[in-house]
C-alpha positions as CSV (number, residue, x, y, z in Angstrom):
1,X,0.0,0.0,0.0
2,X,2.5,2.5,0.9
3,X,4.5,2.0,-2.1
4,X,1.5,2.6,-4.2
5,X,1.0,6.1,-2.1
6,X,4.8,7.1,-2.5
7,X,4.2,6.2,-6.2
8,X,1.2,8.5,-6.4
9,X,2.6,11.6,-4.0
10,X,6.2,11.6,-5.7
11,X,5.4,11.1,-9.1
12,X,6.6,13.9,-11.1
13,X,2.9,14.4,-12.5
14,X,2.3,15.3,-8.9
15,X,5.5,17.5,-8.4
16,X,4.9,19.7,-11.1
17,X,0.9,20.3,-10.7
18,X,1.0,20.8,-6.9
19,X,4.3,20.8,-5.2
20,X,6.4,23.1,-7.6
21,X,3.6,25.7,-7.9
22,X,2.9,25.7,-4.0
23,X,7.0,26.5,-3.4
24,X,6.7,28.9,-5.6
25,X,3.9,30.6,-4.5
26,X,5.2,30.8,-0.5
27,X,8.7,31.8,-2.0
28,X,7.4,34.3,-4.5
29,X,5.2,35.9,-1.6
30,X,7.6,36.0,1.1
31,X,10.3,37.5,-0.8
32,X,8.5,40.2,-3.2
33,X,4.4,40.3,-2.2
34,X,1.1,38.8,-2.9
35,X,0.7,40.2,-6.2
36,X,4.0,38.5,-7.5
37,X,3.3,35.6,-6.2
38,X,-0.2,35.1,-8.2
39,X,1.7,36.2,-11.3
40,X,4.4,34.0,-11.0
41,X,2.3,30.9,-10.0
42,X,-0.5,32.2,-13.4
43,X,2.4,32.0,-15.5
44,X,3.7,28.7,-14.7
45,X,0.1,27.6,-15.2
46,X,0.0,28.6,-19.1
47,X,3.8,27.6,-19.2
48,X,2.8,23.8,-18.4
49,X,0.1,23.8,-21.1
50,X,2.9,24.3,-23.3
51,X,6.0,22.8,-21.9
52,X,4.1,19.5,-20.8
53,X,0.7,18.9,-23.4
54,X,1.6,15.4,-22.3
55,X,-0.7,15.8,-19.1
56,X,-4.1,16.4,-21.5
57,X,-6.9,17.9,-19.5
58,X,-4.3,18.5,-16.7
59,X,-2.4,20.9,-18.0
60,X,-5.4,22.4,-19.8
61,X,-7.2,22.8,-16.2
62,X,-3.6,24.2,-15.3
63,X,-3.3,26.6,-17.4
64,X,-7.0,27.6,-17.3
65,X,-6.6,28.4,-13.3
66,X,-3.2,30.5,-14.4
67,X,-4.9,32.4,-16.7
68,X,-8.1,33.3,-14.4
69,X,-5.5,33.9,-11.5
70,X,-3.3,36.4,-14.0
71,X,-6.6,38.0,-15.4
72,X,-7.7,38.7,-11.3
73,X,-3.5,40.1,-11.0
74,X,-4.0,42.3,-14.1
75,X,-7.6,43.8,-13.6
76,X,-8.5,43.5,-9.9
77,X,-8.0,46.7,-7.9
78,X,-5.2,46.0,-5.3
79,X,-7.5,46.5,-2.0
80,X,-9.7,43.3,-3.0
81,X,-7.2,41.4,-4.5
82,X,-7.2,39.3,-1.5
83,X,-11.1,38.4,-1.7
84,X,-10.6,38.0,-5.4
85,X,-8.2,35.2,-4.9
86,X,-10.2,33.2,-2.3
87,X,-13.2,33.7,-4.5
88,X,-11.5,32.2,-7.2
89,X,-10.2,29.2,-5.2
90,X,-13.2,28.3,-4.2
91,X,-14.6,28.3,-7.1
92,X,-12.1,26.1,-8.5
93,X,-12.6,24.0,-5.9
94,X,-16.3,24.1,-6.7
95,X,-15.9,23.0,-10.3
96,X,-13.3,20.3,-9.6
97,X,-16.3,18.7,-7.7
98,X,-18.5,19.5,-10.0
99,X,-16.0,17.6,-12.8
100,X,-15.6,14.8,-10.1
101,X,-19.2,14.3,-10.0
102,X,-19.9,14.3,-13.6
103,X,-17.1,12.0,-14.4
104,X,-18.9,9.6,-11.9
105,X,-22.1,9.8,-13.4
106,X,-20.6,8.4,-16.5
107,X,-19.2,5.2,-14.3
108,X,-15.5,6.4,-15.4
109,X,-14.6,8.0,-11.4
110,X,-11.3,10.2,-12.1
111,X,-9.4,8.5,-9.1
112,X,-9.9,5.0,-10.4
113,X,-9.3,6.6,-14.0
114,X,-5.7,8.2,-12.3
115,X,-4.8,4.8,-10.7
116,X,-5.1,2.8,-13.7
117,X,-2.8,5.0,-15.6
118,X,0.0,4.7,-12.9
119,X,-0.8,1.0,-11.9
120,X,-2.2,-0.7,-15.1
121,X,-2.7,-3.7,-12.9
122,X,-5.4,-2.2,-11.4
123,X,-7.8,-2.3,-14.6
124,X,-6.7,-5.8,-15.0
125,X,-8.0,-6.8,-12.4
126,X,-11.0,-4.8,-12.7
127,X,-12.1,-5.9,-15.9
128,X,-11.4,-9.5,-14.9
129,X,-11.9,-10.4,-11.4
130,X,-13.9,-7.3,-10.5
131,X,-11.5,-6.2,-7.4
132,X,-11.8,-3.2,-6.8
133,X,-15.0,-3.3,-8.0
134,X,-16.5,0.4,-9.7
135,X,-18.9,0.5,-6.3
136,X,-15.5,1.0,-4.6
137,X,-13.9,4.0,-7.2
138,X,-17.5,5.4,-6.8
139,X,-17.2,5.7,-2.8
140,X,-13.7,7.0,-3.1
141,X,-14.8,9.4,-5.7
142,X,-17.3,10.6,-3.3
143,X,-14.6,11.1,-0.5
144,X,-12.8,13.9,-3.2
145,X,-15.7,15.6,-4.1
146,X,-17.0,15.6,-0.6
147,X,-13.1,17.4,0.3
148,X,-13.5,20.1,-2.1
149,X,-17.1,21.3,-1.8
150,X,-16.1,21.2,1.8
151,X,-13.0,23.4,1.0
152,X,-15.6,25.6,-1.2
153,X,-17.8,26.4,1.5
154,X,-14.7,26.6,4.5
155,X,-13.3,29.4,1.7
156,X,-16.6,31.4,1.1
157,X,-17.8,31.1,4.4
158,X,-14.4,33.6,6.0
159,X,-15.7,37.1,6.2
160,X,-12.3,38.6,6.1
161,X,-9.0,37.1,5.1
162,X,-5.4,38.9,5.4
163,X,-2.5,38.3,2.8
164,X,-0.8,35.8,5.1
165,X,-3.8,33.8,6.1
166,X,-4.4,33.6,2.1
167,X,-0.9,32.6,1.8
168,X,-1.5,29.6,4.5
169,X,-4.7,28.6,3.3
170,X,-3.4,28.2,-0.3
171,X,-0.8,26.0,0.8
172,X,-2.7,23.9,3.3
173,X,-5.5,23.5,1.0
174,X,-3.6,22.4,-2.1
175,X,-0.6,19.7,-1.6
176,X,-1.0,18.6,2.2
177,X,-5.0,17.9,1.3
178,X,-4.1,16.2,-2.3
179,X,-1.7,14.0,-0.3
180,X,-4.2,13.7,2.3
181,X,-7.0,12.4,-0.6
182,X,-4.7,10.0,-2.0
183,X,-3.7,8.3,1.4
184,X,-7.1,7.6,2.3
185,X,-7.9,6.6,-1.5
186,X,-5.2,3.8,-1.5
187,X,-6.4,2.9,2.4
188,X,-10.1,2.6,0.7
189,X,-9.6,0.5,-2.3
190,X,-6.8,-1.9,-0.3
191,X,-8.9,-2.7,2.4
192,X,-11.7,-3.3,-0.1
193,X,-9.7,-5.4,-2.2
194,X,-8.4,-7.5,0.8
195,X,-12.4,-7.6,2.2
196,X,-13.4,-8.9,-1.2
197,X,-10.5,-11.7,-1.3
198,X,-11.3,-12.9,1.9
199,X,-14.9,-13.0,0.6
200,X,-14.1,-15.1,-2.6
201,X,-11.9,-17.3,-0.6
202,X,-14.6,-18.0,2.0
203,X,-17.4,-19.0,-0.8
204,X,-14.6,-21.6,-2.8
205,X,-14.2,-23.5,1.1
């Protein structure tokens, strides 16, 4: 199990969507502001849509964010640039559920969709034995979506929010919860996998 999660949190798909942008966003505000670091961090957003058009929707989402993020830098007066920013995380954390949700509808759950990518086993297994069965990539589906509309409403329910808290909520919010949703993912579908073994075993005795 754990070498599934180190395989998931260190793989470079990982790094360069939610680690790299998060150091670069604390660094960028500590050492030169706010407004810097929303620039910096938009324009590494449009740079992976070019740079990496190996990551698909990915780095189309990316970029998408880095351009809403650079249009809020270049158009939003400076004394609500703060309140623009948490508005647009939350919405983006609004519409990733949302995409979650419709992806699920459609029986093709994007964490089951993401594992079978990195551990083609996985599908294999699926397809022929059932384990982990789609019930199961529906539940831990549920477990994301239910994080970010949770993280949506925690974001639009602060009345006021200073640079720094912004600054700490970004990061909390973004690689430590990711690692967070994949940890209990893998904990989900292993125990469910082992539950259904024992199962099968129980019903051939």
């Amino acid at each position: 199990m754990f070498h599934v999660i180190y395989r998931l949190v260190a793989s470079r798909d990982s790094f360069l969507t939610i680690l790299l942008p998060s150091i670069l966003y604390f660094l960028a505000y500590q050492y030169v502001g706010l407004m810097s670091a929303v620039v910096v961090t938009s324009l590494y957003g449009l740079l992976t849509l070019l740079f990496r058009k190996e990551l698909g929707m990915i780095a189309l989402a990316f970029a998408l964010s880095g351009f809403v993020e650079l249009t809020i830098a270049a158009f939003v007066p400076r004394e609500i640039l703060v309140e623009a920013v948490v508005l647009k995380l939350a919405m983006g954390s609004l519409s990733t559920a949302s995409v979650f949700l419709v992806f699920s509808l459609f029986k093709k759950p994007i964490p089951m969709l993401v594992a079978e990518i990195t551990t083609p086993t996985l599908k294999g297994s699926r397809e022929s034995t059932g384990i982990p069965s789609l019930m199961t990539w529906q539940r831990v589906n549920g477990i994301w979506v239910f994080s970010y509309l949770c993280k949506s409403v925690f974001l639009l329910s602060v009345d006021s929010v200073s640079e720094s808290e912004l600054v700490g909520y970004t990061l909390a919010l973004g690689w430590p919860l990711h690692v967070g949703l994949i940890v209990v993912s893998v904990w989900v579908v292993n125990n469910s996998y082992k539950q259904a073994c024992h199962k099968r075993a129980a019903n051939k005795s």
